[in-house]
C-alpha positions in Angstrom: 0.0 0.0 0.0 1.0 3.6 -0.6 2.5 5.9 2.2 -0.6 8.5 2.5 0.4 10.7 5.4 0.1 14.5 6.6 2.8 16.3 8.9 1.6 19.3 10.7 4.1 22.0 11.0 2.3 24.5 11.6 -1.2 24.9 13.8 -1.4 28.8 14.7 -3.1 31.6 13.1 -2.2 34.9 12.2 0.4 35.8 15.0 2.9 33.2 15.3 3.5 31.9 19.4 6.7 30.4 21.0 4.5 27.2 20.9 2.3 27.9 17.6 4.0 28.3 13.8 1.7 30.2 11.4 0.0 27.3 9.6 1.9 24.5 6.8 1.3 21.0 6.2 3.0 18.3 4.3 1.3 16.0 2.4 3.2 12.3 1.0 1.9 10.1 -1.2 4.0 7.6 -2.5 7.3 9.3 -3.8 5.1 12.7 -3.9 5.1 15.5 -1.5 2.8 18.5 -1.2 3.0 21.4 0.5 -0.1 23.0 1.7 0.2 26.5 2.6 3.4 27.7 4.0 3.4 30.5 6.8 6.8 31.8 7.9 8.5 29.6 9.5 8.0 26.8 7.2 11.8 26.2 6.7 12.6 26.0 9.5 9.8 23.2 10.2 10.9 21.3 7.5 14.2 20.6 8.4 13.0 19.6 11.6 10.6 17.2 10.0 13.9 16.2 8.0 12.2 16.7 5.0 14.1 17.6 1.7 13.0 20.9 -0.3 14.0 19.9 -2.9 11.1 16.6 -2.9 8.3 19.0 -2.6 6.9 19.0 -6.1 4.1 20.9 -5.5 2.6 24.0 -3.4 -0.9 24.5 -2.5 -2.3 28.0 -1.2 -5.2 28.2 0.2 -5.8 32.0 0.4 -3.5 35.5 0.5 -3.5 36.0 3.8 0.1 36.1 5.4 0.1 33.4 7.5 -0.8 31.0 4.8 1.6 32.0 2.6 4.8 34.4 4.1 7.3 31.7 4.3 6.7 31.0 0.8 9.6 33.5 -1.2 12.0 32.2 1.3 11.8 28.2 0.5 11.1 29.4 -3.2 15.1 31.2 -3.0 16.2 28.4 -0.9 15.4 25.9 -3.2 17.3 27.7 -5.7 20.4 28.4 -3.6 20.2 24.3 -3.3 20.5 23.7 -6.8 16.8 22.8 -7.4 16.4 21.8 -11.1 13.0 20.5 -11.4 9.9 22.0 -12.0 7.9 23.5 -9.2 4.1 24.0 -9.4 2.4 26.4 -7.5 -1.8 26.4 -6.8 -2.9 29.7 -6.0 -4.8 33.3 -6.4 -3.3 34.9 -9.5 -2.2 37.8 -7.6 0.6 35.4 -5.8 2.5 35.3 -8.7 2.7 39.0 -9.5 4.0 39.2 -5.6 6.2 36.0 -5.6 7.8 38.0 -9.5 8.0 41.6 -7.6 10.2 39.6 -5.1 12.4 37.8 -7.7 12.8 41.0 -9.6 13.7 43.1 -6.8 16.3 41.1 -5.5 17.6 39.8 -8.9 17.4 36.4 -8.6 16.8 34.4 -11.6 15.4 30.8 -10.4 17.3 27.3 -11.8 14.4 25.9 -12.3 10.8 26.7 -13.8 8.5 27.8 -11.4 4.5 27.2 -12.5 1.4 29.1 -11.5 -2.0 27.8 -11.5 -4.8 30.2 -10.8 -7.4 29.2 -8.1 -10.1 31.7 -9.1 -13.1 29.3 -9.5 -15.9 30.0 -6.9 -16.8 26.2 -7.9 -14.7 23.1 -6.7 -12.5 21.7 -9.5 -9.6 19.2 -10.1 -6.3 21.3 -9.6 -4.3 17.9 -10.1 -3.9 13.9 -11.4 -1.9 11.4 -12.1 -2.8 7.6 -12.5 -3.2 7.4 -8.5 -4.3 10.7 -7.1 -6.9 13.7 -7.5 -6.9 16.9 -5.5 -9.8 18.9 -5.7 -10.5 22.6 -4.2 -13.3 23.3 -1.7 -14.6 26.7 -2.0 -14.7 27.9 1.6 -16.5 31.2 3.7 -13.7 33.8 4.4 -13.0 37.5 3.8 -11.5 36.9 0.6 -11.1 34.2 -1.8 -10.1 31.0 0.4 -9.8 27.2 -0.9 -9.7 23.7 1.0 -8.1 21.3 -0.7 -9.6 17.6 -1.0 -6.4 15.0 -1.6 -8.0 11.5 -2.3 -6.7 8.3 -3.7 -8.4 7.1 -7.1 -10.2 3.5 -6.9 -7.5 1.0 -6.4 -8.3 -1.5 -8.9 -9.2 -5.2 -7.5 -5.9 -8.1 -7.2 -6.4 -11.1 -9.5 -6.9 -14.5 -8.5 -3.4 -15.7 -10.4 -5.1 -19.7 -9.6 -7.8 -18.2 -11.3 -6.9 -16.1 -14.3 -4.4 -19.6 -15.2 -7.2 -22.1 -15.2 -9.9 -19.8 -17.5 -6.8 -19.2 -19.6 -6.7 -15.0 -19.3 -5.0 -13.4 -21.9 -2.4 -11.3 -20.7 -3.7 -8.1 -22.2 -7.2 -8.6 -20.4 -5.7 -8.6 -16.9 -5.8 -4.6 -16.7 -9.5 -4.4 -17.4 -10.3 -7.4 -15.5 -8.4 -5.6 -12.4 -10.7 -2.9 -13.4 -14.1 -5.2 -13.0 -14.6 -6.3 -16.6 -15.7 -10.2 -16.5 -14.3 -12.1 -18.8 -16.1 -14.6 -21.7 -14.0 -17.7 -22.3 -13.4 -19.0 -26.1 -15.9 -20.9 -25.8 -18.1 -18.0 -24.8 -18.6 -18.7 -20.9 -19.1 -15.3 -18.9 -16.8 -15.8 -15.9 -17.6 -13.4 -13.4 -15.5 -10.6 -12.1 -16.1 -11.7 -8.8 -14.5 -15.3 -9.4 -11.5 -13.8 -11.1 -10.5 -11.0 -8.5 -10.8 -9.9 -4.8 -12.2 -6.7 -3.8 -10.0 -3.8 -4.1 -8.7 -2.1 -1.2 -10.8 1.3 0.1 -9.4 4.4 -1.2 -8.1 6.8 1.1 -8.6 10.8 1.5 -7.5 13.8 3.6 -9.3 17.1 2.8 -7.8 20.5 4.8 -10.1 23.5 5.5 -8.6 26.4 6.8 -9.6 29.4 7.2 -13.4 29.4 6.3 -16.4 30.4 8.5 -19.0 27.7 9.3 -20.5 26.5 5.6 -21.9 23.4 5.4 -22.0 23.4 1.6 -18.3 22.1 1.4 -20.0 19.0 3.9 -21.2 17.1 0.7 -17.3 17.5 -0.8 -15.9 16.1 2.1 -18.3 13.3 3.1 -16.8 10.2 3.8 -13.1 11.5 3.8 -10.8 9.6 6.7 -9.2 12.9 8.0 -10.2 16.2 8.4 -8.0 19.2 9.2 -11.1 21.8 10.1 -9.9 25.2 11.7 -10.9 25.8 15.1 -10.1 29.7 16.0 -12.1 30.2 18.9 -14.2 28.5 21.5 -17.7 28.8 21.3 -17.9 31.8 23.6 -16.0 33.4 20.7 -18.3 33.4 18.5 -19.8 36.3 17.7 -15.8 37.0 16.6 -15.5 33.8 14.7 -18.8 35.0 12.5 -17.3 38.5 12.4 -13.6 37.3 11.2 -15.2 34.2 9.1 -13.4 31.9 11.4 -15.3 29.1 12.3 -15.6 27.3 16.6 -14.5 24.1 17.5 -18.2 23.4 18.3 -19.3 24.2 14.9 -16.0 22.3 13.3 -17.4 18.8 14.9 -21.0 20.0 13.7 -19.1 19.6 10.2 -17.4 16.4 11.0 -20.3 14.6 12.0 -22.3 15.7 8.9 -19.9 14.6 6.6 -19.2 11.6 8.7 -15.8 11.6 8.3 -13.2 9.1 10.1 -11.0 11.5 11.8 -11.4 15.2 12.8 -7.7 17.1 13.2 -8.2 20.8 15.0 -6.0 23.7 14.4 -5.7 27.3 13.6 -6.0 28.4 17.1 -6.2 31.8 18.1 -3.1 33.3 19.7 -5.1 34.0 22.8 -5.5 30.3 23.9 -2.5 28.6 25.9 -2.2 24.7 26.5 -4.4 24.6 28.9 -6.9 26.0 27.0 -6.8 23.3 24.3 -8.9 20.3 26.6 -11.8 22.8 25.7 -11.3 22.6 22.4 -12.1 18.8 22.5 -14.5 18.9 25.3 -16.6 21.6 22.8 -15.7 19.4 19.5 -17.0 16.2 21.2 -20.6 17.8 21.7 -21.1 17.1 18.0 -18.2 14.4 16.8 -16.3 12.0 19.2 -12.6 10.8 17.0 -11.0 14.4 17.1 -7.5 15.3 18.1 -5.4 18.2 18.3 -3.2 18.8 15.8 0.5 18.5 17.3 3.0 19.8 15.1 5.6 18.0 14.3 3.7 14.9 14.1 2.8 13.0 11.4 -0.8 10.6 10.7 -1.5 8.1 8.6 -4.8 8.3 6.3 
């Protein structure tokens, strides 16, 4: 089976703690890793995470506020100043790359390697990126300007052959692919042989969808339904409220509200307000498990399996 696995490095909000980094996640799959959002700091995490640059393929920015995306010129130049050949995609608001240009510009640097911008603009959710295993689509979220989730899911894994099988009903070579697929196969002497007698079932495909920052929506629930982790921001505590619907930020309460709707495996918490300390953070859960019991707090540094 393929590694699928997120590291959190970082779980804050706008102002970055002593505990807290501004907020960055990386995604692997397989021999692919994805970077989504990168606050300052971001560097730094990844080297504590012992994690390459130069494997990071592709960026993923939810929204132009700075904490999602400061530490982004710096690991852009560093990659560079490492030699970086390979191209380097980057999913974001247009306007990014006009900033991430002014700051190549101004300081002269002309990159090694080709960096490519793909505009997030679409108020509609939309395939951003494939290959034979993978999709990630956007979720349009609620915030004070244009702000996408990102929905990371495995494609169905096709069903393993019955080799006993496939040997005794004499399977052409060339029909194994289709038959992995769920195509039944008629014999030469025109028998239908099942699917089900050539194959086992396939193994369930895997998904991780992140949604930060976004007010309470529940449209994105039927996007998400089913996923095995979800990274939902928490800002405040419910008796924020009134400042989570004024900022578009949503409350843990209302994050677990989401989980449970779109019954998904796992509920991961983050984004919290500056103002909340350790011991703070019980109340998170506490609040969260009034609507949706398999939460945890997002540690950073730490890494879970989907």
């Amino acid at each position: 089976m393929n590694t699928f696995e997120v590291t959190i490095l970082g779980s804050g909000s706008a102002l970055p703690t002593l505990k807290k980094r501004p907020t960055a996640q990386l995604v692997h799959y397989s021999n692919k890793y994805f970077l989504v959002d990168c606050g300052e700091g971001t560097q730094v995490q990844l080297r504590k995470a012992k994690v390459s640059f130069l494997k990071i393929g592709h960026i993923l920015i939810s929204h132009l506020h700075g904490d999602h995306y400061f530490g982004l010129i710096g690991l852009i130049s560093s990659m560079h100043l490492l030699g970086r050949v390979a191209d380097l995609h980057v999913y974001a608001p247009l306007e990014l790359q006009e900033i991430i240009q002014v700051q190549l510009r101004a300081s002269f640097t002309q990159l090694r390697y080709k960096l490519i911008f793909h505009e997030l603009a679409s108020k509609e959710s939309e395939i951003i990126f494939e290959d034979k295993n993978l999709e990630i689509h956007t979720i349009p979220l609620k915030h004070k300007i244009l702000t996408n989730g990102f929905l990371i899911k495995e494609k169905p894994r096709p069903r393993k052959a019955k080799s006993d099988k496939l040997k005794f009903y004499e399977v052409p070579h060339y029909k194994i692919d289709g038959i992995k697929m769920g195509d039944d196969f008629v014999t030469s002497e025109g028998e239908l042989i099942p699917n089900n007698k050539l194959t086992f079932p396939a193994e369930e495909s895997r998904s991780y969808a992140f949604c930060s920052d976004t007010a309470y929506r529940e449209k994105i629930v039927p996007l998400i339904e089913g996923v095995d982790v979800l990274y939902h921001e928490t800002t405040f505590l419910e008796k924020e409220s009134a400042l989570a619907k004024k900022t578009y930020h949503s409350t843990a309460k209302q994050a677990g509200s989401i989980a449970r709707q779109a019954q998904v495996g796992k509920l991961l918490i983050g984004h919290f307000s500056a103002r909340y300390t350790d011991e703070n953070y019980n109340h998170f859960i506490e609040e969260v498990r009034t609507e949706f019991q398999n939460v945890e707090i997002s540690e950073e540094q730490k890494t879970y399996d989907i």
